[in-house]
C-alpha positions as CSV (number, residue, x, y, z in Angstrom):
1,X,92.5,72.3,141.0
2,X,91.8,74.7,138.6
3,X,89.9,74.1,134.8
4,X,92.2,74.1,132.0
5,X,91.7,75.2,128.6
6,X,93.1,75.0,125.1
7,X,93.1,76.7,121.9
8,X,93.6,76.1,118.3
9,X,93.4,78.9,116.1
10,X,92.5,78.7,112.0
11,X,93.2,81.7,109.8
12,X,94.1,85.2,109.6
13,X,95.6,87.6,112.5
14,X,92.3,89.1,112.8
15,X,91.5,85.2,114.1
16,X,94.4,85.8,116.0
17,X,93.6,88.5,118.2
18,X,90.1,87.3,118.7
19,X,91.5,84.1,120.4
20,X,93.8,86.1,122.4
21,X,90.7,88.3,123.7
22,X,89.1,85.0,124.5
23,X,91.9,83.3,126.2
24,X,92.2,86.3,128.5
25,X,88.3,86.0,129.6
26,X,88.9,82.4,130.1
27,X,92.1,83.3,132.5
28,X,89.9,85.8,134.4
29,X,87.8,83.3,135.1
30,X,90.0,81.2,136.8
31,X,91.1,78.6,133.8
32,X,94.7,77.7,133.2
33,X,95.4,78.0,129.4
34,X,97.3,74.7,128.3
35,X,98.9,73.9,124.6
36,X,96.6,72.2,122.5
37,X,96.5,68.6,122.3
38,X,96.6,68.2,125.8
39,X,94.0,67.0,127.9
40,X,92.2,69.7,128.7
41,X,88.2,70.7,130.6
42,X,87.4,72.9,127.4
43,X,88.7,72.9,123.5
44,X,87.9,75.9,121.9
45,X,88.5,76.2,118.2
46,X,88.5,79.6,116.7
47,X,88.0,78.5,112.8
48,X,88.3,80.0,108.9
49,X,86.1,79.1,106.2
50,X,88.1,80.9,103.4
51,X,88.8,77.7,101.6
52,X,87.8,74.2,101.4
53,X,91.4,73.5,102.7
54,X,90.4,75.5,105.5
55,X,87.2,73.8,105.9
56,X,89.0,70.4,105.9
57,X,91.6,71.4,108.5
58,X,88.5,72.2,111.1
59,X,87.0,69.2,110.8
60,X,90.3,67.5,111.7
61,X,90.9,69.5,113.8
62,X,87.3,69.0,115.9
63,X,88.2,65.5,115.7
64,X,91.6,65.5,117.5
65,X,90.0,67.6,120.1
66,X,87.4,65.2,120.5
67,X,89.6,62.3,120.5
68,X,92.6,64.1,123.3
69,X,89.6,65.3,125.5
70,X,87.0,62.8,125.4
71,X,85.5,63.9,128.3
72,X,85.9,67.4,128.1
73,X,83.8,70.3,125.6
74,X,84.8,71.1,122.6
75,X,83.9,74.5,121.3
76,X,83.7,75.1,117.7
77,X,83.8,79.1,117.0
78,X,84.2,81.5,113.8
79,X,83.7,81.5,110.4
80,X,83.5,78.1,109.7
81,X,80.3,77.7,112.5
82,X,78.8,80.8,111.3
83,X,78.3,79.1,107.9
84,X,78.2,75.3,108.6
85,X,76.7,74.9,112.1
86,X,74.5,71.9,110.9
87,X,77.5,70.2,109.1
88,X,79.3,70.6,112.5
89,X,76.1,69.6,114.7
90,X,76.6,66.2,113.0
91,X,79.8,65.4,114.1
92,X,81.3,63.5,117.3
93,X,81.7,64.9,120.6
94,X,80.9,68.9,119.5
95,X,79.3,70.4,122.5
96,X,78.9,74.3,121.5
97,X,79.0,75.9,118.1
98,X,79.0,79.8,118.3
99,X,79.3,82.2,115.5
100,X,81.6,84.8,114.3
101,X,79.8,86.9,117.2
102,X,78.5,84.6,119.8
103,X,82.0,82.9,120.4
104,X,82.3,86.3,122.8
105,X,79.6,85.0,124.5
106,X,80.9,81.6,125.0
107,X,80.4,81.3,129.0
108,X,76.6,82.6,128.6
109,X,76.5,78.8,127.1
110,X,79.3,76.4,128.7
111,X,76.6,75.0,130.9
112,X,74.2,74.0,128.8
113,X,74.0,70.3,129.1
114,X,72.3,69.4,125.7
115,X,73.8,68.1,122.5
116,X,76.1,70.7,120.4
117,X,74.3,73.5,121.0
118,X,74.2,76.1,118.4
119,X,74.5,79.7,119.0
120,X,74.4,82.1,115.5
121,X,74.3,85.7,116.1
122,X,73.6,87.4,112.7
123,X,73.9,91.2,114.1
124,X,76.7,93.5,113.3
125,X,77.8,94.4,117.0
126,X,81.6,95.4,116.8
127,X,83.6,93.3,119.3
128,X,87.3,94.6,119.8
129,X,89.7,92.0,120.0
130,X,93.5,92.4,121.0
131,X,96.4,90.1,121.7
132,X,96.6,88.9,125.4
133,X,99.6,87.9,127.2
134,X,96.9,84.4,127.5
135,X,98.1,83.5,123.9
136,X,101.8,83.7,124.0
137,X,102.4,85.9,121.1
138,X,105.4,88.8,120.9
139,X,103.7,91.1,118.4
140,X,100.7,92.2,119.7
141,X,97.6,92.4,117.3
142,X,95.1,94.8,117.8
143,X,91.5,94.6,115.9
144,X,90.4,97.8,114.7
145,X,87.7,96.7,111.9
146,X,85.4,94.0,111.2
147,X,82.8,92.5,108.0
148,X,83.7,93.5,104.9
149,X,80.9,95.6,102.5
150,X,82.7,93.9,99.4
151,X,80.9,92.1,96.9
152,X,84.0,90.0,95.5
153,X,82.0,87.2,93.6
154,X,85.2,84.3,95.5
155,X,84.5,85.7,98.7
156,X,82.5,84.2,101.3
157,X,83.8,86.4,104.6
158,X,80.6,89.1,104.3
159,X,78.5,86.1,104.9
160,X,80.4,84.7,107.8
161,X,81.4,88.4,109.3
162,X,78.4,90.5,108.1
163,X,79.0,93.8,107.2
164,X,81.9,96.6,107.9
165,X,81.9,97.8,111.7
166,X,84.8,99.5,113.7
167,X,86.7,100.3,116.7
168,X,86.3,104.2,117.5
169,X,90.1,105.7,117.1
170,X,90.0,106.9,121.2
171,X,89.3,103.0,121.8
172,X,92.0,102.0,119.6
173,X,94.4,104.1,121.1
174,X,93.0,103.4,124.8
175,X,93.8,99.7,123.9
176,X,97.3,100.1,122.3
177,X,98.1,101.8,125.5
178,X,96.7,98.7,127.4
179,X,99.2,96.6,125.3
180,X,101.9,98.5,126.1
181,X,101.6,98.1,129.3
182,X,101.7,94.7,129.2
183,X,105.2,94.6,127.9
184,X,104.5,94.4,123.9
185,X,106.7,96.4,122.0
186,X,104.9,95.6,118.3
187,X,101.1,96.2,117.3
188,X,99.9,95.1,114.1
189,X,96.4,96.4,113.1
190,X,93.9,93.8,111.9
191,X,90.8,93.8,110.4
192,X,88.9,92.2,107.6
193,X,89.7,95.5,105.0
194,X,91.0,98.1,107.1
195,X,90.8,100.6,104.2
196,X,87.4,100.6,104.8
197,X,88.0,102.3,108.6
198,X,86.9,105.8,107.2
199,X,84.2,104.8,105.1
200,X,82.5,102.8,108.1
201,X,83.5,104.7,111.0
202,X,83.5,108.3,109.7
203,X,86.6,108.5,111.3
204,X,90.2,108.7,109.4
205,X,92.5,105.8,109.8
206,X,95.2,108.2,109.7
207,X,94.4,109.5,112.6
208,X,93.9,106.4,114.1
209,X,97.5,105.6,113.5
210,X,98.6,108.6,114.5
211,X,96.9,108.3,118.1
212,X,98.4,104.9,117.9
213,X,102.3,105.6,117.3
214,X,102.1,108.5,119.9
215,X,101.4,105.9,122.3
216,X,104.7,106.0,124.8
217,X,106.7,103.0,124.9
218,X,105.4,101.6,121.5
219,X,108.2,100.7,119.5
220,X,107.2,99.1,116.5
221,X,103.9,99.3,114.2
222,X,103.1,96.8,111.3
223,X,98.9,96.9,109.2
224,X,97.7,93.5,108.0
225,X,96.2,93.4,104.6
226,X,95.1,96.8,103.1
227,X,93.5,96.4,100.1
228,X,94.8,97.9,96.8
229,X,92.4,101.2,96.3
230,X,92.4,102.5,100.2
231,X,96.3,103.1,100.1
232,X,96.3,106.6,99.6
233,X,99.6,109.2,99.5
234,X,97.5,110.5,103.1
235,X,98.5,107.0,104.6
236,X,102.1,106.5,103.3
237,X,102.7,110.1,104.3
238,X,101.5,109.1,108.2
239,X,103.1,105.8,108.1
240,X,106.5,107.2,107.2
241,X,106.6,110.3,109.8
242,X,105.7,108.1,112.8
243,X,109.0,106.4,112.4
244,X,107.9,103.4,113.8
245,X,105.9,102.0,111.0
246,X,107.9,99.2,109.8
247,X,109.2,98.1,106.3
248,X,106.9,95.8,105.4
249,X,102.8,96.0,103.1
250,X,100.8,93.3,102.6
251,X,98.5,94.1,99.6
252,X,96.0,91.6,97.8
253,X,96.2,91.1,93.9
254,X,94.4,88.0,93.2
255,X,95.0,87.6,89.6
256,X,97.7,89.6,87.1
257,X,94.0,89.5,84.5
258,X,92.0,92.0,83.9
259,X,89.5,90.1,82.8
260,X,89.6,87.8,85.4
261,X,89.8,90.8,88.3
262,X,86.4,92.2,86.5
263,X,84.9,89.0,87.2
264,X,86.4,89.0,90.2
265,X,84.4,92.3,90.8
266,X,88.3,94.0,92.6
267,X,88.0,97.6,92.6
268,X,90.8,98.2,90.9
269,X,92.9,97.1,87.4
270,X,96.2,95.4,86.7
271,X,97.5,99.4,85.7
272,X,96.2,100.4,89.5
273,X,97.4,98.3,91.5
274,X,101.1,98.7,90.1
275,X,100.9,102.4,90.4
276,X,100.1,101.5,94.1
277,X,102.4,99.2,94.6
278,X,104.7,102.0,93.1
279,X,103.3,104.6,94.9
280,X,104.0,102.8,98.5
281,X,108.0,102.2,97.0
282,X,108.4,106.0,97.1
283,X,108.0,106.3,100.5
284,X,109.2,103.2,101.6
285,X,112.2,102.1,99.0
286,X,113.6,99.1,101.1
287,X,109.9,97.2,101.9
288,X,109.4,94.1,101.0
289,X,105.9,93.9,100.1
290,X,103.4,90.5,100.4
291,X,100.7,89.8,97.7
292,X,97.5,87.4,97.9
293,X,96.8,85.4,95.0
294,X,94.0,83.0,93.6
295,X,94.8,80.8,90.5
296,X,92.3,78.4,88.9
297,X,89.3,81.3,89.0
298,X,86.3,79.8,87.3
299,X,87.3,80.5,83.3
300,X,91.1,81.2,84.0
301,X,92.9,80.1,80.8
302,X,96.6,79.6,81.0
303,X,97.3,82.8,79.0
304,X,95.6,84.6,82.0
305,X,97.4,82.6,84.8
306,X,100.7,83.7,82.8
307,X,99.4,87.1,83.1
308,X,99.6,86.4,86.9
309,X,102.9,84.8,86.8
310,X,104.3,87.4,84.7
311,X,103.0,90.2,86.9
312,X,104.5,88.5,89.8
313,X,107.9,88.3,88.6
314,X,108.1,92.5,87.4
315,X,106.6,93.4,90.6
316,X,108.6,93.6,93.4
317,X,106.3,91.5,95.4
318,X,108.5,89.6,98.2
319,X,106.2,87.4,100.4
320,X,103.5,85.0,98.5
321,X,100.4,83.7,99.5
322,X,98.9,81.5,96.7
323,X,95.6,79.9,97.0
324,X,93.6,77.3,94.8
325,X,89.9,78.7,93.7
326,X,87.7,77.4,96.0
327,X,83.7,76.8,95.3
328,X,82.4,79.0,98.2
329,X,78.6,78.1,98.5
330,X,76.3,81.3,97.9
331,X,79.2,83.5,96.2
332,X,78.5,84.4,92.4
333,X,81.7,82.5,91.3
334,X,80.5,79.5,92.6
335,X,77.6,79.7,90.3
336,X,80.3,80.4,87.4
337,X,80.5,77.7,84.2
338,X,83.8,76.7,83.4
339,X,85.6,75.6,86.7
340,X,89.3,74.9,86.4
341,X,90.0,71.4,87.0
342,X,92.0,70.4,90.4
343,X,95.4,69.2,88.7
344,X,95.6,72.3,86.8
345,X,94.9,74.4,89.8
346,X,97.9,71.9,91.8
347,X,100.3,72.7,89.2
348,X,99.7,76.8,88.8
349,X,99.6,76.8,93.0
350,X,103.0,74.8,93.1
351,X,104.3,77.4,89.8
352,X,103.3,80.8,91.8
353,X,104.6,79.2,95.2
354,X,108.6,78.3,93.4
355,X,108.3,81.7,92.4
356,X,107.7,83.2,95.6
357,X,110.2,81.6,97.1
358,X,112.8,82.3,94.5
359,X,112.1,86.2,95.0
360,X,111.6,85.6,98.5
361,X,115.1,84.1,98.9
362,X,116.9,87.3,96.4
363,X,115.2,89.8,99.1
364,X,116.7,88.3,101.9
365,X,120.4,87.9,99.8
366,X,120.1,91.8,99.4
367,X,120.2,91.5,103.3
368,X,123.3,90.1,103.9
369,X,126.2,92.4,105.1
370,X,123.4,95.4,106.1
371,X,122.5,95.9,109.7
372,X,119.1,96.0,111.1
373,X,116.5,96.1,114.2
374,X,115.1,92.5,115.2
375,X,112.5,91.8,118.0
376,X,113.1,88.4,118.9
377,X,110.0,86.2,119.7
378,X,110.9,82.9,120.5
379,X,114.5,80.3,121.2
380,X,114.8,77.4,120.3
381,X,118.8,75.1,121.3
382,X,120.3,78.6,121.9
383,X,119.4,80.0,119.0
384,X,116.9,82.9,118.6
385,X,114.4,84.0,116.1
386,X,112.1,86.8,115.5
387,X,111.6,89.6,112.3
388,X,113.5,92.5,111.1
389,X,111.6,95.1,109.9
390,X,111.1,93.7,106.4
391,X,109.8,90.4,107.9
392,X,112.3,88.5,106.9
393,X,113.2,85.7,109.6
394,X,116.5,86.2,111.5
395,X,118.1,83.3,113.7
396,X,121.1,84.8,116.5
397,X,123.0,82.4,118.9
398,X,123.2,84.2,122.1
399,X,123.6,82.9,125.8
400,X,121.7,85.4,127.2
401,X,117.5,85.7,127.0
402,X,116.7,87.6,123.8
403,X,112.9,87.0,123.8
404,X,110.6,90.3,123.4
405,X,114.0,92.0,122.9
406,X,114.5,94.5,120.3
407,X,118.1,94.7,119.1
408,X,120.4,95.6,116.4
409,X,121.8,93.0,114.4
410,X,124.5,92.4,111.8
411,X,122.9,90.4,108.9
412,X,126.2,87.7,108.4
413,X,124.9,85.4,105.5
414,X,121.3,83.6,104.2
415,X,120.3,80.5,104.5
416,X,117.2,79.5,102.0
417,X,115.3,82.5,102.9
418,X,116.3,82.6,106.9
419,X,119.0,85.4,107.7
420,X,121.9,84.0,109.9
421,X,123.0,87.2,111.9
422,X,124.7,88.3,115.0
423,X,124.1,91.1,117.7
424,X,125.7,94.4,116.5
């Protein structure tokens, strides 16, 4: 009978792609991959320590492992081990905790027999990562960076990831071809701050996408979050010639202050990162465009937060994701006076995230009564779901198997900010 193993994954799609690298080693070695929550021979937990919500939701999550597999292991990997490994050690039926690099290693260490044994690597090897067909996922993400050489005084992923290392563009385009292959039609590149690619590899990331759209048989290609001051004209220009780039950025602001982006120590300025956000509307008019964003920073006055809210509403920024300050041990903010209590953080979180839904749900009414591509990932009663190219969610009925389809569809009406559509 053969091992089984499950996997919960914390975080960002860089996280993602990790786990589906892992679940594939797992499968070669002869495991069966089950969902979590099941009884399974191994747990592993690929985990974020971004926030202390994040923290919180990995210890909870270390406990229903422990408590659904009582007799099996329970790996605890990522960014959360890499920085709390003793915190973890402490806890209930933990058997292996492996950093941000050792969690590649994990069967070097599955039979060690003693108590949660602790693995930190804290040297900047580059492991690639991609989506596996072990994970279940339609889009395919493929890892092309890792670390970040940032100094952002909130930010505690340098410490957990170390610094800035890459994928070489030949590998990247060797592995988009392996993806391929395996029947994905969508790759989204991940990394920590892709921008970056160049400045750490030596090698441009527009010709990294360009290897990677030439790849035949890829349909559809999508970046994760590309900071602010690395979009250049160079980039859009690629992006938009490939054709298959789709109609959606997602581009960190963090605050609508200068002030509070200085302390912040962003490379850019409220003026900058509209002309960017500007800049990537010329070439791509009909984006919709996603935006991270901290309120409660250590001194942030309401007058500032306004500045954010403000800010918000002019730009045409679709797709929110809105995040309480949290106290990040080591950072420089952490060290800050004047610490915004939790209610008031509560209340500017819930006053961003209306927002973003209101301007959310407007983008998806311009939809309605257009056509457009969808690749459908999953079904649910007869009806499927999956993205257009603006990543707005659209539901079809259809008797016949839609999943890992790609196909047009007429965008009927909206419902909250769902499209309700039908094949074209």
């Amino acid at each position: 009978m053969k091992k089984t193993v499950s996997f919960h994954t914390l975080g960002c799609r860089l996280n993602m792609s990790e786990t589906g690298q892992i679940a594939q080693s797992f499968v070669d070695k002869g495991y069966k991959v089950v969902p979590f929550g099941e009884n399974s021979d191994v747990t592993f937990l690929n985990t974020c320590t971004v926030t202390d919500g994040a923290d919180s939701s990995c210890r909870n999550l270390i406990r229903k492992a422990q408590k659904n597999s009582p007799e099996g292991k329970v790996v605890v990997a990522g960014c959360y081990a890499q920085m709390e490994a003793e915190k973890i050690k402490k806890m209930q039926g933990v058997d292996l905790i492996l950093g941000t690099n050792e969690k590649y290693k994990v069967f070097d260490y599955l039979q060690e027999e003693e108590d949660s044994v602790v693995r930190i690597d804290k040297t900047n090897e580059f492991w690639g990562a991609t989506t596996t067909k072990a994970d279940s996922h339609t889009r395919a993400f493929l890892k092309i960076q890792d670390g970040c050489n940032y100094v952002c005084s909130y930010c505690i992923i340098p410490f957990a990831r170390g610094r800035s290392r890459t994928i070489t563009v030949s590998k990247a385009v060797e592995e988009a071809k392996k993806l391929v292959a395996e029947g994905f039609k969508e790759i989204v590149l991940t990394g920590v701050n892709i921008g970056e690619y160049e400045s750490t590899s030596g090698e441009r990331l527009e010709d990294l996408v360009k290897g990677v759209v030439q790849v035949e048989g890829l349909e559809r290609l999508r970046m994760s979050s590309v900071e602010p001051n690395t979009i250049t004209r160079e980039l859009l220009e690629v992006l938009k010639q490939s054709g298959k780039y789709q109609d959606h950025f997602h581009i960190p602001l963090q605050s609508g202050s200068d002030e509070i982006l200085t302390s912040m120590k962003r490379k850019y300025d409220v003026a900058f990162y509209k002309s960017t956000i500007s800049m990537v509307k010329e070439y791509f008019p009909n984006c919709s465009i996603g935006a991270d964003v901290i309120v409660g920073y250590p001194g942030e006055t309401e007058q500032e937060f306004m500045k954010t809210y403000n800010l918000l509403k002019e730009l045409p920024i679709t797709h929110f994701h809105v995040f309480p300050y949290s106290k990040r041990k080591n950072t420089v903010a952490a060290k800050m006076t004047e610490h915004v209590q939790a209610p008031v953080k509560k209340e500017r979180v819930k006053t961003l995230i209306n927002l973003g839904e209101e301007k959310k749900v407007e983008f998806a009414k311009e939809l309605v009564g257009s056509e457009g591509e969808v690749l459908f990932e999953r079904e649910k009663d007869g009806n499927f779901e999956g993205y257009c190219s603006s990543y707005i969610k659209v539901v079809v009925q259809s008797d016949s198997n839609l999943e890992n389809q790609i196909r047009k569809v007429q965008f009927d009406k909206r419902v909250g900010d769902k499209i309700i559509g039908h094949l074209a």
